[in-house]
C-alpha positions as CSV (number, residue, x, y, z in Angstrom):
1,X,0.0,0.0,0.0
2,X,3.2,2.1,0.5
3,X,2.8,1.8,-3.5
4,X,0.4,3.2,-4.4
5,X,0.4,6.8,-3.1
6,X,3.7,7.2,-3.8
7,X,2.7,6.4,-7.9
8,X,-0.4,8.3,-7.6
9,X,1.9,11.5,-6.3
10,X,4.7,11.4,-9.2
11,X,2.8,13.6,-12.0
12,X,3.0,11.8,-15.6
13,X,4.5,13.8,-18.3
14,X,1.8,15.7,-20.7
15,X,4.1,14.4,-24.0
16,X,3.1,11.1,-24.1
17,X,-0.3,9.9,-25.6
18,X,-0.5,6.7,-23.8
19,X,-0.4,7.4,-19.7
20,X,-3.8,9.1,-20.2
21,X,-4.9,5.7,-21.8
22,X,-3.4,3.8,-19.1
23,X,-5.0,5.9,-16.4
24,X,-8.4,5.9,-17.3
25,X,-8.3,2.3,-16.7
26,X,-6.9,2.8,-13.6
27,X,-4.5,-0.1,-12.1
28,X,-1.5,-0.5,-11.6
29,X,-0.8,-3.7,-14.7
30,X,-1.8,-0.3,-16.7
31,X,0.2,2.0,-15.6
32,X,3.4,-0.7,-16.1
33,X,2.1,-0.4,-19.7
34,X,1.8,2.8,-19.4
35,X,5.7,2.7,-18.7
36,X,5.9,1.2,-22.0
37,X,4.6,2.8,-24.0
38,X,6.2,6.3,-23.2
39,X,9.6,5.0,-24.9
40,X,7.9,4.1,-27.4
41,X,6.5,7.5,-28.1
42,X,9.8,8.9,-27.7
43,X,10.9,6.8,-29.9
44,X,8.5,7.8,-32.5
45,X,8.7,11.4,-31.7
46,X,12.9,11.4,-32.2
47,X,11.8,9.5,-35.6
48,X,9.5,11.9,-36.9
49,X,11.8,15.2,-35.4
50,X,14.5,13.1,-36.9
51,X,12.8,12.9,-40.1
52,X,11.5,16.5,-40.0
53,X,15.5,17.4,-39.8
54,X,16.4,15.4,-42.6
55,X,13.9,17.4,-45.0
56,X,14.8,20.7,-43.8
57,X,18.6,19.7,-44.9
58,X,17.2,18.7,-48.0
59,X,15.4,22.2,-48.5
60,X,18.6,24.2,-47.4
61,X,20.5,21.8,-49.8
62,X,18.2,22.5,-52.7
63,X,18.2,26.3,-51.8
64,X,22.1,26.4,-51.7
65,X,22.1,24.8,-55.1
66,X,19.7,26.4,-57.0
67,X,20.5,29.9,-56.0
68,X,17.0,30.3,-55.1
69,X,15.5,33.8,-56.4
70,X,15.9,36.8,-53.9
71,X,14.0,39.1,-52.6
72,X,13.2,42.2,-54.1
73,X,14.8,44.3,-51.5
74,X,18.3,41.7,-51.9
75,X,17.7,42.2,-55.5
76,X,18.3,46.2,-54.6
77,X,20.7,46.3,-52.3
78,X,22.6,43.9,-54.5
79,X,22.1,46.3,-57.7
80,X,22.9,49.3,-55.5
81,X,26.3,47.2,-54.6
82,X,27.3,46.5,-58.2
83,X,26.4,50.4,-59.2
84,X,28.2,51.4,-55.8
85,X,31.2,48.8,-57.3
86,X,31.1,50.2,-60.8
87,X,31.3,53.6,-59.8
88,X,34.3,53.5,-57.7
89,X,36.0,51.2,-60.5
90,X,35.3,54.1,-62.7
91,X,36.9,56.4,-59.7
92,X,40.1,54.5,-60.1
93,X,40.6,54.7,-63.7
94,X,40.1,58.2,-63.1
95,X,42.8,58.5,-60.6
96,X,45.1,56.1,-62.8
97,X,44.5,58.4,-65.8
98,X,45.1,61.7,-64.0
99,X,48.1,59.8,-62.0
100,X,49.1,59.1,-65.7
101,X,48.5,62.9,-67.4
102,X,50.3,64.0,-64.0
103,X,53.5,62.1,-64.6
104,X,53.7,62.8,-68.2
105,X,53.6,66.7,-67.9
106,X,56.3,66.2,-65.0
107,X,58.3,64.0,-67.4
108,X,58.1,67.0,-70.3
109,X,59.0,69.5,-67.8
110,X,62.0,67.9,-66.8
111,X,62.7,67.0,-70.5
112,X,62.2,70.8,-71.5
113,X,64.8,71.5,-68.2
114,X,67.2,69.4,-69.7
115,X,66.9,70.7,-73.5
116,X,67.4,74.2,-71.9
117,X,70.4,73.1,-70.2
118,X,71.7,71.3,-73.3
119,X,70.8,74.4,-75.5
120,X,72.9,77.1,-73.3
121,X,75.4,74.6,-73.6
122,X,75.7,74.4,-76.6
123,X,75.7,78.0,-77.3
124,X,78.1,78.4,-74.8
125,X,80.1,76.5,-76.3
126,X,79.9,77.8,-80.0
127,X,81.3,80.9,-78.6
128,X,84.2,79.5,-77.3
129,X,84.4,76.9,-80.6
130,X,84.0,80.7,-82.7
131,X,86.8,82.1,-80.8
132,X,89.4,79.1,-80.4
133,X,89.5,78.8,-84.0
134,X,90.3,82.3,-84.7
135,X,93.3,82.0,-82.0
136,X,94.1,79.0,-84.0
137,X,94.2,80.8,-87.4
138,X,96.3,83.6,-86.3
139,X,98.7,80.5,-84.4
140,X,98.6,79.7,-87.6
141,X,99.6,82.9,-89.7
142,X,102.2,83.6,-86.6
143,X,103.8,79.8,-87.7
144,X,103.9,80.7,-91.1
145,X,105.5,83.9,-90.6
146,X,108.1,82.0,-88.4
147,X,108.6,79.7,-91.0
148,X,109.7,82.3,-93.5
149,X,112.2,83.7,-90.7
150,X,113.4,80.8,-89.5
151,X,114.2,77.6,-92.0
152,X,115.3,76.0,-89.2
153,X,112.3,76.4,-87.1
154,X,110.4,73.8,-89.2
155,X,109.7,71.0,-86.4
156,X,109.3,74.3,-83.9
157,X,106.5,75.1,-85.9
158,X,105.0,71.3,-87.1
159,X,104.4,70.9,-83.6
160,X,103.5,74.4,-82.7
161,X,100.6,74.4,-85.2
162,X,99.5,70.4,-83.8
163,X,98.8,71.5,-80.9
164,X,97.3,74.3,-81.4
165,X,95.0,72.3,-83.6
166,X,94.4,69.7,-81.1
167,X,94.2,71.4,-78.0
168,X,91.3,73.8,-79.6
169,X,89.6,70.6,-80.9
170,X,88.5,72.5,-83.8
171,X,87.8,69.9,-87.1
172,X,89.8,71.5,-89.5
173,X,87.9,69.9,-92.7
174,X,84.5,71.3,-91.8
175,X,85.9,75.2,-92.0
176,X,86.8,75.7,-95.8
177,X,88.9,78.8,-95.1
178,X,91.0,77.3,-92.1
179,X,91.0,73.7,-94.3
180,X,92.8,76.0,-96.7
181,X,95.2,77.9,-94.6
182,X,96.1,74.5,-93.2
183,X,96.7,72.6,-96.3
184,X,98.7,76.0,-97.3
185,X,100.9,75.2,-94.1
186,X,101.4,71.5,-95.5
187,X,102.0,72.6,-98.7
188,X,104.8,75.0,-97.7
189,X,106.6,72.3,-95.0
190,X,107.0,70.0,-98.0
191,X,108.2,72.8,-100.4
192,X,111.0,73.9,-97.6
C-alpha cells in the first residue's frame, strides 16, 4: 500500500499519448504499460523530429544549389552594390589616368629642363668653338711667318701648329677657309 500513493503522487508527463490511456483504466498492470509505451512514443517522436530534420537539410540543400531567387529588396541592395562597385572602378581609372596625365607633364618639364640646359650649352660652347678657331688661325699665320724667318724652325712650328689644332679641338675639314690655310701650311713644310 506504500505503493500506491507514492505512484499516484509522481505527476505523468503531458508528451506522451498513452499514460492518459493507461490511467483511465486505472490499475496498476496499466500503468506498467503505461511505462511502456512512453519509450515508445519517444521513440517515435525522435523518428518523426529526426525525419522532420532530414527534409529541412534537404530544402537548405536545394536552396544552396539552386541559388534560389531573392527578394526584391536583396535584389536592390545587390544592384545598389554593383552600381556602388562600378562607380568606384570608374573612380580609379580616373585617378590612374590623372596619375598618368600628372607624370607625363612632369616627365616634359623635366625633358624641357634638360633641353634648356643642353641648348645654353651648346651655345656656350659655339662661342668658345668661334673664338678658339680664330686663336688658332692667327697661331697659324704667326707659324707661317716664323717659317719664312726661321728655315730652321720647321719642327718648332710642325708641332707648334699640332697643338694648337688639337688642343682647340676644332675639325679642320669642316671650315673651308681654315682647311685651306692649313693645307697651305702643309703645302709650304714640304716645299721647304
Amino acid at each position: 500500500m506504500d505503493k500506491q500513493p507514492e505512484e499516484e503522487g509522481v505527476p505523468e508527463p503531458a508528451d506522451s499519448a498513452g499514460a492518459g490511456e493507461a490511467g483511465e483504466a486505472g490499475g496498476p498492470p496499466q500503468v506498467a504499460g503505461a511505462q511502456e509505451a512512453r519509450p515508445e512514443d519517444r521513440m517515435t517522436l525522435l523518428l518523426r523530429l529526426r525525419a522532420q530534420t532530414k527534409q529541412q537539410l534537404l530544402e537548405y540543400k536545394s536552396m544552396v544549389d539552386t541559388n534560389e531567387e531573392k527578394t526584391p529588396e536583396q535584389i536592390m541592395q545587390d544592384k545598389e552594390i554593383e552600381a556602388k562597385i562600378e562607380d568606384l572602378e570608374n573612380e580609379i581609372e580616373e585617378v590612374k589616368i590623372a596619375f598618368e596625365m600628372k607624370n607625363l607633364a612632369l616627365d616634359r618639364m623635366r625633358l624641357s629642363t634638360v633641353l634648356k640646359k643642353n641648348l645654353e650649352k651648346i651655345n656656350i660652347k659655339t662661342r668658345y668653338d668661334i673664338f678658339p678657331q680664330d686663336l688658332v688661325r692667327m697661331g697659324i699665320r704667326k707659324e707661317i711667318s716664323l717659317w719664312e724667318a726661321e728655315e730652321g724652325g720647321l719642327l718648332e712650328a710642325r708641332s707648334s701648329r699640332s697643338n694648337l689644332i688639337l688642343g682647340s679641338k676644332v675639325n679642320w675639314a669642316e671650315d673651308s677657309g681654315f682647311k685651306e690655310t692649313v693645307l697651305q701650311l702643309e703645302k709650304n713644310l714640304t716645299t721647304l
